[in-house]
TITI-273410 format. One record per residue (C-alpha): residue in one letter; x, y, z. Coordinates in steps of 0.25 Angstrom, whole numbers, plus 2048, in hexadecimal, padded with zeros to 3 digits. Layout:
BEGIN
AXYZ...
//
This chain:
BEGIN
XED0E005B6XEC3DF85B9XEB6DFB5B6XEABDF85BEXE9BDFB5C3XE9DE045CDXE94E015D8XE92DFE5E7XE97DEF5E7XE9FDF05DCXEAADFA5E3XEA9DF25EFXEACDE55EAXEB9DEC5E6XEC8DE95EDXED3DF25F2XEDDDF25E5XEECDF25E8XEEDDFE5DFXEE1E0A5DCXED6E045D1XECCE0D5CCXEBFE055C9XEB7E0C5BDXEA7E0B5BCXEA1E055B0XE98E0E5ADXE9CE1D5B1XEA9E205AAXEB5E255B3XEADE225C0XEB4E195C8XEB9E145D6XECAE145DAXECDE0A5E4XEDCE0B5EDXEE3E005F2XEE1E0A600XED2E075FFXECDE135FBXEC4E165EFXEBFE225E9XEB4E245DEXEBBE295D3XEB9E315C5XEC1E335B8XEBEE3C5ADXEC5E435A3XEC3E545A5XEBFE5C597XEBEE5558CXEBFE48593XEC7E42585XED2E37587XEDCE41587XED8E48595XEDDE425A1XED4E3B5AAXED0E415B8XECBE3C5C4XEC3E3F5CFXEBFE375DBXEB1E385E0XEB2E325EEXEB2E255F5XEA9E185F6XEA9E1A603XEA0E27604XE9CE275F4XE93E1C5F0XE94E175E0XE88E1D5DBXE8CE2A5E2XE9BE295DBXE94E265CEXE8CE335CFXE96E3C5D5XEA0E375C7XE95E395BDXE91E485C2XEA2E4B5C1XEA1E435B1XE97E4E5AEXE9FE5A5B2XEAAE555ACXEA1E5559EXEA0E635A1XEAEE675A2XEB1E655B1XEBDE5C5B6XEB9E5A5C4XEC7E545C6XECFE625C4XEC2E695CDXEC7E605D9XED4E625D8XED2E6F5D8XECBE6E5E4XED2E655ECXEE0E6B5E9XEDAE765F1XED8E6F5FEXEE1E6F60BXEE4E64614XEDBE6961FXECFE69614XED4E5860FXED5E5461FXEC7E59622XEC0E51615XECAE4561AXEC6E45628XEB7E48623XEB5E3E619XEBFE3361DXEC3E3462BXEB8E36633XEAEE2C62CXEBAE2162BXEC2E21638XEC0E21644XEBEE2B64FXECCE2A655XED4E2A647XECAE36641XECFE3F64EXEDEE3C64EXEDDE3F63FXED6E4D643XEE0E5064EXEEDE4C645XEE7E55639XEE4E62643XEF2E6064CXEFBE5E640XEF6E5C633XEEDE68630XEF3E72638XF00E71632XEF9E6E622XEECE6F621XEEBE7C619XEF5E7560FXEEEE72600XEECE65603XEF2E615F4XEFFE6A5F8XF03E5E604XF10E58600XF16E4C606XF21E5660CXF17E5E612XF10E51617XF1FE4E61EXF23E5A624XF15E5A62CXF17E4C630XF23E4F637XF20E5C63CXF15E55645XF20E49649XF27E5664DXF1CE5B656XF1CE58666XF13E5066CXF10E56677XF10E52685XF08E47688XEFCE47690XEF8E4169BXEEBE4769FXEE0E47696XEDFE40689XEE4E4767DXEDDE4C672XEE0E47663XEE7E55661XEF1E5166EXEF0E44669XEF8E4965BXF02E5365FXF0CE4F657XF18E45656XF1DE3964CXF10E3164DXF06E3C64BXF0FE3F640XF0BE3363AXEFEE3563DXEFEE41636XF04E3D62BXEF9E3162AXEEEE3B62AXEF3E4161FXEF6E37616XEE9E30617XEE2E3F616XEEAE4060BXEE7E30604XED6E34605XED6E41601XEDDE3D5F4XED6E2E5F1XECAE385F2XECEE435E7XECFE4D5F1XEDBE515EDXEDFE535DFXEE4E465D7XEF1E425D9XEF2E475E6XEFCE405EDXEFCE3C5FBXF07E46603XF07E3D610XF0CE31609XF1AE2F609XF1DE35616XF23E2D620XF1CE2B62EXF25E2A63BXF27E1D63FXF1EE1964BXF23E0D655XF16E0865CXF14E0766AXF13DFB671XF11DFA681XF0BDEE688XF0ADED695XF11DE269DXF0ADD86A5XF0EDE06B2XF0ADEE6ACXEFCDE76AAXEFCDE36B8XF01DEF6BDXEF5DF66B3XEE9DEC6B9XEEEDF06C6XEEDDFF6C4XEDFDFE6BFXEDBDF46C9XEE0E006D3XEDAE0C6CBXECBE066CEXECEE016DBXED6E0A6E4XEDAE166DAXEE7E1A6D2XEEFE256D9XEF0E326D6XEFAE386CDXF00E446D6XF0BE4C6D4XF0DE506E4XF15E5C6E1XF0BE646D9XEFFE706DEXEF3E696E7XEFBE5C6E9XEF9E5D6F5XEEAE616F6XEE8E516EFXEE1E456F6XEEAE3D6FFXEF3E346F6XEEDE276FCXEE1E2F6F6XEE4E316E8XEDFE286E0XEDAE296D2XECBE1D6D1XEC8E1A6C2XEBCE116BEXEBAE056BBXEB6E066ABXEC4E0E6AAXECCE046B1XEC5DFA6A9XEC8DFF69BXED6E0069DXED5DEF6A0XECCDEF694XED7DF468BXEE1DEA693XED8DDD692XED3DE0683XEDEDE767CXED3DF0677XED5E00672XED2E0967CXEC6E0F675XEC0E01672XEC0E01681XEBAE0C686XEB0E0D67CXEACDFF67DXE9EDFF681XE95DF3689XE8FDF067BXE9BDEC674XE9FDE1682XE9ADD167CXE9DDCA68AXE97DBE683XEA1DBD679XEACDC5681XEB0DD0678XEAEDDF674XEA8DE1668XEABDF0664XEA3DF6658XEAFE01654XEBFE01659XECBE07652XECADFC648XEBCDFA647XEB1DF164EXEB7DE8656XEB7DDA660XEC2DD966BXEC2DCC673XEC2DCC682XEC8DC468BXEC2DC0699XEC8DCC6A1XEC3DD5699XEB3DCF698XEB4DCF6A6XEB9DDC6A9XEAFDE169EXEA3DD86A5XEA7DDE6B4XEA8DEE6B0XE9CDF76B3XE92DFC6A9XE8EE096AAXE8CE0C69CXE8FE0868CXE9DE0868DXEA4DFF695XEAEE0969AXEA6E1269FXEA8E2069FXEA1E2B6A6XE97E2F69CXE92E1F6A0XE84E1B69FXE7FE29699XE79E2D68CXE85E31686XE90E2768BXE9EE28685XEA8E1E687XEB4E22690XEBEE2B68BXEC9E2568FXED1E1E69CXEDEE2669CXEDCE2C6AAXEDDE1D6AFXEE6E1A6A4XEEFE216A9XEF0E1E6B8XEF0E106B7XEFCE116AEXF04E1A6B9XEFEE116C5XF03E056BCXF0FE0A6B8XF0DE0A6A9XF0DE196A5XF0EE1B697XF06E10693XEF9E12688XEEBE0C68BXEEFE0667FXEF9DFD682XEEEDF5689XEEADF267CXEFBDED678XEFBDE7686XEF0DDF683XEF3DDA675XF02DD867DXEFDDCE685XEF7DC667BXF03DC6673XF0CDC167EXF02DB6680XF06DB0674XEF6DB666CXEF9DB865DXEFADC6656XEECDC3650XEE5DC165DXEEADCD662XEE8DD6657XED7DCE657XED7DD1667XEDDDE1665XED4DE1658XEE0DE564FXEDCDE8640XEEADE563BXEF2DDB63DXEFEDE463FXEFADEB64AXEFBDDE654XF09DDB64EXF10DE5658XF0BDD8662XF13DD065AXF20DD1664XF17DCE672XF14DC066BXF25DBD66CXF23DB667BXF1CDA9678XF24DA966DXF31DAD674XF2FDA4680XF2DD97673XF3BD9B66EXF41D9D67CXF3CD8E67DXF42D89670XF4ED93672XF51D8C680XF50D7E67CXF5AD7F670XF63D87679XF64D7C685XF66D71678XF71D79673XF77D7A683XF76D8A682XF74D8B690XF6FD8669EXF63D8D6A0XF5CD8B693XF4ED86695XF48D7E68AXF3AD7B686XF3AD6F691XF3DD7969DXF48D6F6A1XF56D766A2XF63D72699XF70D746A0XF7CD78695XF82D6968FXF90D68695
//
């Protein structure tokens, strides 16, 4: 194993392995730092308990992590366990001890603590809490946390695929729990959860050595992906629904049969009036491609008219630039300001402005006026990168323009780029066809047609 000066710019100089390296100090004995092919490192220190001769197995501890434990703090932390371990202690055993105590529920709350709530995101840190208190910890959270087997790891993940969803609401907008009632793909999501609980609390020694991981091994469901893009007359059909909900009003829902039906306005009357920051966030998301969230938190700050983009500080995959065209600059540079945000919301232009919740409510009535019922806010986003895809654009531009961080997101594009493709073979396909007198209403490449040779 190497040996090295462990310090600040020594460790940070130093690669992801493709298998686990333990890089020793020079100068304190046993101390060192164990780098995964994962990423991960932990501050590490082995000893040998009692005597401590060559015949005693070695032990070792793990001390913590760079990321929270500096160097200097590691090297104190190893030299106060060396001590007690001249005096008879083996702080390996104590841990073990301690750790082989601890439930599940107690492992999720140092995981979600240390880990997830410093490290993720706002959205991922509350799914993870609403899958670990629906499924997780009710059904195992008591369990001894080393007592976990991968069968019992299996039998959870399919008693959740088992679970029914529940009826789908169409009022209000769900809560994270409502969100993860059950079902294959929270399933999987369970089953994540776990195993990456599971990973950290092991690369950190919080559970005893040699612990393995119960949530490996366990096959998730297969998920298919969805894919809907709306077609050129669904987009009309949508811009004329929104043109109509800020100008004369959507109709009312209204079942004429029920209680007080008939106490309602006049049915040339009823007509539902939404804003003009609402309809315009739903255009936004068509004309941008951009996450629903990117948009309604959007603030007038982050708007470079000169340049003609948005330049977000934070999304789902970081800061961010997204590219806009000359529709939406100009519908950007025509809409109200009434306060930070540029879809305003209610709380506009006060101290404590917030960024609109959502635009379901509108959402959802421009769908039925339009006749696409069913279809997400965000499949304006698959809508967008749809049409550039069909225009003949490349699966890098589109995943630059949606701001993709992997290159395999885009590819489920990859089939909408068939046409231009398509209409060349069509071409090529024709031309030999009318040489090879296949037929007489094959059209070559010239445009002339070739009658059938007698």
């Amino acid at each position: 194993m190497p040996v090295i000066k462990i310090a600040r710019r020594t460790i940070a100089a130093i690669e992801t392995p493709e298998k686990p390296v333990t890089y020793y100090d020079d100068a304190l004995k046993g101390f060192g730092l164990l780098v995964r092919p994962s990423g991960s490192r932990s501050w590490i220190l082995e000893y040998r308990p009692g005597a401590g001769g060559r015949g005693t197995a070695k032990k070792r501890v793990v001390l913590g992590n760079p990321e929270t434990v500096t160097p200097e703090q590691a090297r104190d932390m190893a030299k106060d366990l060396l001590a007690k371990v001249r005096l008879g202690a083996d702080p390996a055993a104590e841990r073990a001890e301690a750790r082989a105590a601890d439930t599940i529920s107690e492992i999720a709350a140092e995981w979600l603590s240390r880990h997830v709530d410093p490290k993720r995101k706002e959205a991922t840190a509350k799914l993870y809490r609403a899958v670990l208190d629906t499924h997780i910890l009710p059904a195992i959270g008591s369990r001894k946390a080393v007592t976990l087997t991968r069968s019992d790891v299996a039998k959870l993940h399919g008693a959740i695929a088992r679970k029914a969803t529940g009826a789908k609401k169409t009022g209000a907008k769900r809560t994270a729990a409502q969100k993860t009632r059950g079902g294959p793909i929270i399933a999987n999501r369970a089953l994540a959860v776990l195993k990456a609980m599971f990973s950290w609390a092991i690369d950190l020694g919080l559970l005893p050595e040699g612990s393995q991981n119960p949530a490996s091994g366990v096959e998730a469901f297969k998920e298919k992906g969805r894919e809907r893009f709306l077609s050129s007359e669904e987009m009309q059909a949508l811009c004329a629904a929104l043109t109509l909900a800020e100008t004369e009003g959507l109709p009312w829902q209204v079942n004429e049969a029920a209680p007080g039906a008939k106490h309602l306005p006049a049915p040339e009357n009823r007509r539902a009036y939404f804003d003009v920051h609402s309809v315009a966030a739903i255009r936004l998301l068509l004309l941008t491609g951009a996450r629903v969230r990117e948009i309604l938190d959007l603030q007038w700050a982050h708007v470079d008219f000169g340049r003609g983009m948005l330049r977000l500080p934070d999304s789902k995959t970081g800061a961010k630039v997204i590219v806009l065209g000359g529709a939406a600059l100009a519908l950007l540079d025509g809409l109200p300001r009434t306060g930070r945000y540029v879809i305003a919301s209610t709380s506009a232009g006060t101290e404590n402005e917030k960024p609109r919740a959502d635009v379901n409510r509108l959402w959802r009535a421009v769908c039925r006026e339009a006749g696409i019922e069913g279809t997400r806010l965000h499949d304006l986003r698959h809508s967008n990168a749809a049409v550039g895809a069909g225009a003949g654009l490349s699966l890098h531009q589109i995943g630059a323009l949606l701001g993709h961080s992997q290159a395999a997101t885009t590819k489920r594009y990859a089939h909408l780029a068939a046409d231009p493709q398509r209409r060349a073979a069509d071409l090529i396909g024709n031309e030999v066809a009318a040489a090879l007198g296949l037929g007489a209403n094959v059209v070559p490449i010239d445009g002339r047609k070739r009658g059938t040779q007698a």
